[in-house]
N, C-alpha and C positions, 0 to 999 in steps of 0.2 A: 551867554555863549558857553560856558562853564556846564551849563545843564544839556547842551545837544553834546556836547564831548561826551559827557558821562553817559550820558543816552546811546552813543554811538559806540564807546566801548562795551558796556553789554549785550548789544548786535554783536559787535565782533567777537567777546566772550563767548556767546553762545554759538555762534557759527564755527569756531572752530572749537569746541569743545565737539559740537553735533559730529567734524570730520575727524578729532579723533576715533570717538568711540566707533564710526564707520571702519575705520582702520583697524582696530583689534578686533570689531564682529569681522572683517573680510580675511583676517590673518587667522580666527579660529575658524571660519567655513574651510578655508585652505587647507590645517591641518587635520582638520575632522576627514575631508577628501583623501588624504593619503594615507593617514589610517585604516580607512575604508578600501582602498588599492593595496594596499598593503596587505591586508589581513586574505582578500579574494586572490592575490598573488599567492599568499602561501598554501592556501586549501586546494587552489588550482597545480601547485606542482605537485603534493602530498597526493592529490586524485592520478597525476600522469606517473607517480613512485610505485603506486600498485598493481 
């Protein structure tokens, strides 16, 4: 019994380690996005300044 426990917690180590690292790739595509919105916001007012 001892060895399905151990066995089961390294499923479950690994599945949520998998949904961290999900989490901080989806929180840097997020930032990368508004970086990207951000930077075309300001070339877009700097074009409507002239």
């Amino acid at each position: 019994m001892g060895e399905n426990v151990m066995y089961a917690l390294e499923i479950m180590g690994k599945g949520m380690a998998s949904i961290f690292v999900v989490i901080i790739l989806l929180t840097l595509i997020v930032m990368l996005m508004a970086k990207i919105g951000e930077s075309s916001t300001k070339s877009k007012g700097q074009n409507n300044q002239e």
